[in-house]
C-alpha positions as CSV (number, residue, x, y, z in Angstrom):
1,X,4.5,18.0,-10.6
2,X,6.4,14.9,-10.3
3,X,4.1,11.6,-9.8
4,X,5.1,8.1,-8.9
5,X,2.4,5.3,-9.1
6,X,3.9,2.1,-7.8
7,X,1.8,-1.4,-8.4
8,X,3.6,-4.9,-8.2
9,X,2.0,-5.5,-11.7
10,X,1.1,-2.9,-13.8
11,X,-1.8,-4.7,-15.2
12,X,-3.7,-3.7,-11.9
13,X,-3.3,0.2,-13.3
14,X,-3.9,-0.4,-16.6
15,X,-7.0,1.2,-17.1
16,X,-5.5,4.5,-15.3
17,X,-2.0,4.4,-17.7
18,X,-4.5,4.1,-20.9
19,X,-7.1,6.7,-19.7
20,X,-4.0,9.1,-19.2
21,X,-1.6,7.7,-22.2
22,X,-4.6,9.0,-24.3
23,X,-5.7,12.2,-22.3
24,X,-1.9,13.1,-22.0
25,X,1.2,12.6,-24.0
26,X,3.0,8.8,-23.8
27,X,6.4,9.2,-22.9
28,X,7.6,5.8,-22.9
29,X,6.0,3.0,-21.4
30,X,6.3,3.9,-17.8
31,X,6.2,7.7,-18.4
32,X,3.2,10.3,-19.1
33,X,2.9,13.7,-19.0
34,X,-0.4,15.0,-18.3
35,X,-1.2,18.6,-18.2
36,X,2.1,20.0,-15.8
37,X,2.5,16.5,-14.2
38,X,5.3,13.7,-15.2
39,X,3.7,10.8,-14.2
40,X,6.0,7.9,-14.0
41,X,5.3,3.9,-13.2
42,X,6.8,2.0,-11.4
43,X,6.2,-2.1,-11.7
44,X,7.8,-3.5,-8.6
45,X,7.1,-7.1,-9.3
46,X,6.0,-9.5,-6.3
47,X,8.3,-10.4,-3.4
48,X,8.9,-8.0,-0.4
49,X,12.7,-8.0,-1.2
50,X,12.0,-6.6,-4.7
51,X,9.7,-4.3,-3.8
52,X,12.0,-3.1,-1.2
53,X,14.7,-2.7,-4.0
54,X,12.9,-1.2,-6.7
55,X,11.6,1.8,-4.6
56,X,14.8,2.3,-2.2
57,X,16.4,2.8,-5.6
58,X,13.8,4.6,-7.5
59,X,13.4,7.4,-4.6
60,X,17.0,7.8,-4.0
61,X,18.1,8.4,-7.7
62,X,14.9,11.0,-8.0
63,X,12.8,13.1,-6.0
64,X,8.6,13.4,-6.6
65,X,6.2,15.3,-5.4
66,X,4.1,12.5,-4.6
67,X,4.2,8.8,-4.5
68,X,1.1,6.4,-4.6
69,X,1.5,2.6,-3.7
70,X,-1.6,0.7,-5.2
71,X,-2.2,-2.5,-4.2
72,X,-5.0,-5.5,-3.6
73,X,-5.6,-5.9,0.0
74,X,-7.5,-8.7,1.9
75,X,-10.3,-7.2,5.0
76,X,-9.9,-8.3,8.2
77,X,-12.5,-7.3,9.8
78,X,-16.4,-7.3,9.0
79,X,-17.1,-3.6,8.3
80,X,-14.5,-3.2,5.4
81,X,-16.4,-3.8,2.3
82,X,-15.2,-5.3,-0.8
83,X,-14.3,-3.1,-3.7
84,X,-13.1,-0.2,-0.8
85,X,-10.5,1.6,-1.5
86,X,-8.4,2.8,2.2
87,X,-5.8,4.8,3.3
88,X,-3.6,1.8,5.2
89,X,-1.8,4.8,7.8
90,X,0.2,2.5,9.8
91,X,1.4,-0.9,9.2
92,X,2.8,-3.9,11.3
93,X,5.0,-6.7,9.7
94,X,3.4,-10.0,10.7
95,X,5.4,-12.5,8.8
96,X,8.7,-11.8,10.5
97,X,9.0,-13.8,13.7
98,X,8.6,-17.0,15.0
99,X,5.3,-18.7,14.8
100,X,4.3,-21.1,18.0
101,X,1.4,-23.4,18.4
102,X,-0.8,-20.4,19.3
103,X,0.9,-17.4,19.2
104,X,3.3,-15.4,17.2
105,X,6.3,-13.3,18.5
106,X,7.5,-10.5,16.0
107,X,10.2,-8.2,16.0
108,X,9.2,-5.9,18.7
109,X,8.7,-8.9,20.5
110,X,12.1,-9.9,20.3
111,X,13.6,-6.5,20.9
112,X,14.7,-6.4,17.0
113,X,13.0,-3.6,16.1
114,X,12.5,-0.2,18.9
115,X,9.7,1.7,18.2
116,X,12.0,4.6,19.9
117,X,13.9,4.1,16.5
118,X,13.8,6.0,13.2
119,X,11.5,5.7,10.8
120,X,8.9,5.0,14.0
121,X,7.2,7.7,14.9
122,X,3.7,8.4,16.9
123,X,4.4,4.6,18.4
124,X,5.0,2.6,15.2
125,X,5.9,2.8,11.5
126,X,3.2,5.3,10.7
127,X,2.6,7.9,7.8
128,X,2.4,11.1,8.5
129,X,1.6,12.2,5.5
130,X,-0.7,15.7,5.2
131,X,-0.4,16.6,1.5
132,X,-3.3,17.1,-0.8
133,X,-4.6,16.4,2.1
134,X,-8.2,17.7,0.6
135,X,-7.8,15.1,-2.0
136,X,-7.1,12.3,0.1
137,X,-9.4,13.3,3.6
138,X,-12.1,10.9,2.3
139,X,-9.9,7.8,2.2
140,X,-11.0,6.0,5.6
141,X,-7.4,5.5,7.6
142,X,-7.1,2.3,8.6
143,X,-4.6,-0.1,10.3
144,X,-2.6,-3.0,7.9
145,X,-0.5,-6.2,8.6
146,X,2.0,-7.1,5.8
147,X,2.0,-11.4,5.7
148,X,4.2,-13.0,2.7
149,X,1.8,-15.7,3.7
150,X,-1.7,-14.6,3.8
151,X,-4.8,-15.0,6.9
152,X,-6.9,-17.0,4.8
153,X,-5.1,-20.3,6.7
154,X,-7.7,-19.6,10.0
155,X,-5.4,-20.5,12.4
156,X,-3.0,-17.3,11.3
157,X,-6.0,-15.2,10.8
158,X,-7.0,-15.2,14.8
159,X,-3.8,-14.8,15.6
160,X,-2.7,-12.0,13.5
161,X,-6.2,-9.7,14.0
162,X,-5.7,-10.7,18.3
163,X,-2.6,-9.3,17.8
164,X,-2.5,-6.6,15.9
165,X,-6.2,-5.2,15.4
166,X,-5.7,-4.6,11.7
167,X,-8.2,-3.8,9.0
168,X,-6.6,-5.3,6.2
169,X,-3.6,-7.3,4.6
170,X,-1.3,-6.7,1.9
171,X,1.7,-8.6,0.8
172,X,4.1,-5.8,0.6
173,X,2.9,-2.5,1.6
174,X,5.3,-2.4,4.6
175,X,8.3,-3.2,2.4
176,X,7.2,-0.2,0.8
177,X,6.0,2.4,3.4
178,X,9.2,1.5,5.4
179,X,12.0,3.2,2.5
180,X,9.3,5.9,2.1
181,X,9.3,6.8,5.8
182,X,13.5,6.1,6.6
183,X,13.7,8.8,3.3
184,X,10.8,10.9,4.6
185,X,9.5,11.4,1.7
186,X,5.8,12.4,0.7
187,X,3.4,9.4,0.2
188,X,0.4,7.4,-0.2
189,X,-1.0,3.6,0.2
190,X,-4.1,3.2,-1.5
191,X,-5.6,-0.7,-1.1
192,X,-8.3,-2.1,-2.4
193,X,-10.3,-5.2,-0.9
194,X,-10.4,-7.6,-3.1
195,X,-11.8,-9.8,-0.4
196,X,-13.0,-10.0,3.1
197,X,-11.8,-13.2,5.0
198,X,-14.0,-12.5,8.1
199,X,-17.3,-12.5,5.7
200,X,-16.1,-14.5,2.9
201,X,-17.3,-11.9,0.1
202,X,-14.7,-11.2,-2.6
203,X,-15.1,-9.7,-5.9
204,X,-11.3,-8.9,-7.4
205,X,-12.7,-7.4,-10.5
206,X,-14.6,-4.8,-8.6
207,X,-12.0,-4.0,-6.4
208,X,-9.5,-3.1,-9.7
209,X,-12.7,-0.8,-11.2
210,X,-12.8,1.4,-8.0
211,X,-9.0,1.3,-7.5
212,X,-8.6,2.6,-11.1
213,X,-11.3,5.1,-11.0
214,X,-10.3,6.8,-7.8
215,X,-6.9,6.7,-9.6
216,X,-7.9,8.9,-12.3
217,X,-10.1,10.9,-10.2
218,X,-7.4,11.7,-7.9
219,X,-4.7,12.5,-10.5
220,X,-7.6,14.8,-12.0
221,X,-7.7,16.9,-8.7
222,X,-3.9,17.2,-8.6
């Protein structure tokens, strides 16, 4: 079984590519063979465009059974608890745009992007995704926004959760989930909160610990 764990820094994964470097057999540095799986990493690096780049390329040149996006994740609303690790299922890109005084019109907006238009599907640019599905069922689904510029300015933060009703916020994962679902391929983002801007908890360290050992649990289960 084929395995791709994508991460804009591989230091986030580090404790799951050590646990598994020394359970398994070390390739290279961004290979592993564990058991029957080939486990290879992928270190995007930051920037949507990158990420976009790296894993157009890297899914195109090869085919894996699975793909897993980890990434740090900001809640946006007060029931998502820091250290959580979710199942973002549909995402909505909410840097894209133009920003007014109090609103903020996106794509759909202004007819640049059809939801009646590949890879949309079920009403937006959501993941279908049923494999393993015993291994991932306990992964509350939730709703992200990407933002290349983050909700913790307030202003931005009403407008984007009146807007879109999302549970959390990465920097990337659309730039991700978007190649995955135009190649229709079989994947997974995994976020964890590293804090909640509706609360004000955070706790990054924690967030890494449960992100890493669900990881390795779930590569376990494979």
């Amino acid at each position: 079984m084929k395995i791709l764990l994508v991460c804009n820094n591989r230091n986030l994964i580090e404790e799951t590519i050590n646990y598994y470097q020394e359970k398994g057999k070390k390739v290279n540095e961004n290979s592993i063979l564990f058991r029957l799986h080939n486990i290879e990493i992928l270190e995007t690096g930051a920037g949507g465009f990158r990420v976009s780049q790296r894993i157009t390329e890297t899914i195109t040149k090869d085919r894996f059974n699975l793909t897993l996006k980890l990434s740090e994740s900001y809640g946006l609303r007060e029931n998502i608890e820091v250290g959580e690790v979710l199942n973002v299922i549909r995402d909505f890109p909410a840097t894209d745009g133009e920003l007014l005084e109090n609103d903020f019109t996106d794509l759909y907006d202004q007819q640049l992007f059809n939801i009646e238009e590949p890879p949309h599907q079920l009403g937006g640019l959501v993941n279908k995704t049923n494999s393993y599905m015993n291994i991932f069922l306990p992964y509350k689904k939730v709703f992200g926004i990407t933002a290349s510029i983050s909700s913790k300015n307030e202003m931005l933060r009403k407008i984007r959760i009146n807007k879109y009703k999302p549970h959390i916020e990465t920097a990337d994962g659309l730039y991700f989930s978007y190649p995955c679902l135009l190649k229709r391929i079989s994947f997974y983002h995994l976020a964890a909160v590293t804090e909640n801007l509706v609360t004000g908890k955070k706790n990054a360290p924690l967030a890494t610990t449960e992100l890493n050992t669900q990881l390795i649990d779930i590569i376990q289960k494979l």
